[in-house]
N, C-alpha and C positions, 0 to 999 in steps of 0.2 A: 082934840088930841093934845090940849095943853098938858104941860111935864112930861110926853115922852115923843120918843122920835119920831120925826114927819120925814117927807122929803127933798124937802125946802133944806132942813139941818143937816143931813147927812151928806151932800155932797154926789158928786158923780165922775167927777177925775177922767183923765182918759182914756174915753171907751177903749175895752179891748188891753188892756194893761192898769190892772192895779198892784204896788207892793205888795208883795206875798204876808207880809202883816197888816195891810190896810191901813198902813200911815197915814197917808194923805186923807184918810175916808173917816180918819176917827172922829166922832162925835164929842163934844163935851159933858153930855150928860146922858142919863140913862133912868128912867124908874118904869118899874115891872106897874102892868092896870089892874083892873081887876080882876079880868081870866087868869090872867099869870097869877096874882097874890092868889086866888081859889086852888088854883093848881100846886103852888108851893104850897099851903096848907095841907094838902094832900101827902104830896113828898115828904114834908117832916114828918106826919103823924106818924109813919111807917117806920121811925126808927128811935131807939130810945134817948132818953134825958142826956145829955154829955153828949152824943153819937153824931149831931145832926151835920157832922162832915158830911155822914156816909151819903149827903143829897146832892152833894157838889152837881153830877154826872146831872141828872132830872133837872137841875135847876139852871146849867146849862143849856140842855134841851128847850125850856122852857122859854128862857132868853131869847134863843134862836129866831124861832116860832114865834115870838112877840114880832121880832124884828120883820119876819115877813109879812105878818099881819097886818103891820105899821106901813111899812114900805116898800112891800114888794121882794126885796131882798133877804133870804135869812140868813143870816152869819150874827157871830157876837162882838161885840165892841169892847176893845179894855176895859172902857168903863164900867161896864156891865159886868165884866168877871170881877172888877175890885168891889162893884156892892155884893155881888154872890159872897166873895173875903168875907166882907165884912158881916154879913146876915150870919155867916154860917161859923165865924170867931176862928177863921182859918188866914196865914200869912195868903197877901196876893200868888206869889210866886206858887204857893201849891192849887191853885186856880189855873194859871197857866200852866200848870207844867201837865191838869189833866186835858186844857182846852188844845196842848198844842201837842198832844201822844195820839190821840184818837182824829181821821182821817175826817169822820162824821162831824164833827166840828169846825166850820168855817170861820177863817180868821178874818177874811176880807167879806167884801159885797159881791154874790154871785147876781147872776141872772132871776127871773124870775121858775124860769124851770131848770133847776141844776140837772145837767144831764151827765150822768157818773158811770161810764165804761167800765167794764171787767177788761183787760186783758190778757188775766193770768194763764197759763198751760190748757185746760179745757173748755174756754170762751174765746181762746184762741186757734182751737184745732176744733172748732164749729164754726169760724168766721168773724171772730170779734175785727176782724181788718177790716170787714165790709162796712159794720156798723160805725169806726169810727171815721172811713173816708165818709160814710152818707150824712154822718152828724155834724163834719167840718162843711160838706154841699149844703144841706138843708137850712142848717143853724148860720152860716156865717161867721164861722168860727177858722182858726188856721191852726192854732195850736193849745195845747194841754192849760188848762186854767186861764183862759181868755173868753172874755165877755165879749155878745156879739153888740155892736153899735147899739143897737134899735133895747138894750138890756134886757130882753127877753131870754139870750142862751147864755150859759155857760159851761165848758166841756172840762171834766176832771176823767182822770187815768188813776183807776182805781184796784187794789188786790181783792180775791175771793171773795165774790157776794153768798157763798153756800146757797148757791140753786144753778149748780154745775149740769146735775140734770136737764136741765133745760135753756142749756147752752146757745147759744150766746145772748148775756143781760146787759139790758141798761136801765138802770137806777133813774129815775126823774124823781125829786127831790125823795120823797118817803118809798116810792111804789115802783115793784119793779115790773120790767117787762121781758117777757123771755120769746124763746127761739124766733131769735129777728135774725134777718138778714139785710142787704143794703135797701131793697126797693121799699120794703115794710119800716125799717128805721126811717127813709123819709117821709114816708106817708103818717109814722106817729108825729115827728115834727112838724109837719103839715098841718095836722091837726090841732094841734098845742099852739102854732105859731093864730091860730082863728081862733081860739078859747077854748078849742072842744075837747075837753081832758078824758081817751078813752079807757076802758075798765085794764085796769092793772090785769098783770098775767099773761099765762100766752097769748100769742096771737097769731098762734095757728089751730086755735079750739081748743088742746088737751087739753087734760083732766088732771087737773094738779099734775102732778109729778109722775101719772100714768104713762106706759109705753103710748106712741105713737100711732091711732088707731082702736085706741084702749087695751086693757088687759088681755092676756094669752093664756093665763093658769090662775088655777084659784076659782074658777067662774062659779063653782058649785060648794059652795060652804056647807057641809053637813050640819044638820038641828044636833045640838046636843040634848041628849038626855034629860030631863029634869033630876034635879040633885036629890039622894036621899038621906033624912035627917040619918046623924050619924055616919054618913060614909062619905066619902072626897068625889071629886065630880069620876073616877074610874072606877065605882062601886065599892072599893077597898074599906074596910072601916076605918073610917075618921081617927088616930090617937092620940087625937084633942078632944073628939066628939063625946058623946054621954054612954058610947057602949064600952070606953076606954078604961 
């Protein structure tokens, strides 16, 4: 792991409270390996000559995801955003100003399993109270952006994950998990806190985003017709078609 960060270098500060910018935790140096350069390779192709701002977002990403890979924790390092500046022929400050607008971007060191609460209006009026008293029990956690001792939790109070339907979520770093309630939120950290990382999504069975029980209507989709050349799929002639 020589040139990029260990965890020897990064520090670990006091459990349970780090600066909301990671002062104390900053690193002096930063270089992207060779998944990350693969990946950035990737990023730029996607945008023309002159453009290759438009990667900033991805190559944060990328940062992130290095850093956990590296050490367990994913968050990005100043440093790190002033080589993205610099790769990408952009001032620092417009680097920060996207790493510090989007919630999805950690400034500091979180936990090994970032555990990210919904609280808004409809993960709230399914129970998100439950999930976040059983996330402070299970985790060892007491309050909003606190890492648990042992550095495996950290608990973030987060807006709309858009899968309201399947109310109430919690976000564990990428993957969500839906209709939890308190006993089920500890039995996921239960399992995370031993390794066992189980399959994203609900976990009371449904079926995506299907009612509870499965579907009620719809059950019998009619065959349509095969299409006739010349006419639109409701027999009409086509007047695009070739009798037009």
């Amino acid at each position: 792991m020589s040139g990029h960060f260990s965890a020897e270098n990064i520090g670990h500060g006091t459990p349970g409270h780090v600066p909301h910018d990671g002062a104390s935790e900053q690193p002096s140096h930063f270089a992207f390996d060779e998944d990350s350069e693969a990946q950035i390779a990737t990023a730029l192709a996607k945008y023309p000559e002159g453009k290759q701002a438009s990667a900033v977002m991805p190559m944060l990403f990328i940062a992130q995801k290095q850093m956990g890979r590296h050490t367990g924790s994913a968050w990005i390092p100043k440093v790190a955003m002033d080589i993205i500046a610099a790769r990408l022929g952009m001032a620092p400050i417009r680097v920060y100003e996207v790493a510090t607008f989007y919630l999805m971007f950690n400034r500091k060191p979180v936990g090994r399993y970032h555990l990210q609460v919904c609280t808004t209006t409809p993960c709230w009026l399914r129970g998100s109270a439950d999930v976040v008293a059983a996330v402070k029990q299970a985790a060892g956690v007491r309050n909003w952006e606190e890492m648990s001792a042992d550095g495996l939790f950290t608990m973030t109070e987060v807006e709309c994950l858009g899968a309201c339907v399947n109310a109430p979520i919690l976000q564990v770093n990428d993957d969500y998990y839906e209709d939890l309630d308190g006993p089920r939120t500890v039995a996921l950290i239960e399992a995370l806190r031993r390794g066992d990382v189980p399959p994203p999504g609900s976990t009371i069975d449904r079926f995506g985003s299907e009612p509870i029980g499965g579907r009620t209507t719809l059950l019998d989709v009619p065959a349509r017709e095969p299409a006739v050349a010349g006419h639109d799929d409701h027999g009409a002639p086509d007047p695009h078609g070739p009798e037009a």
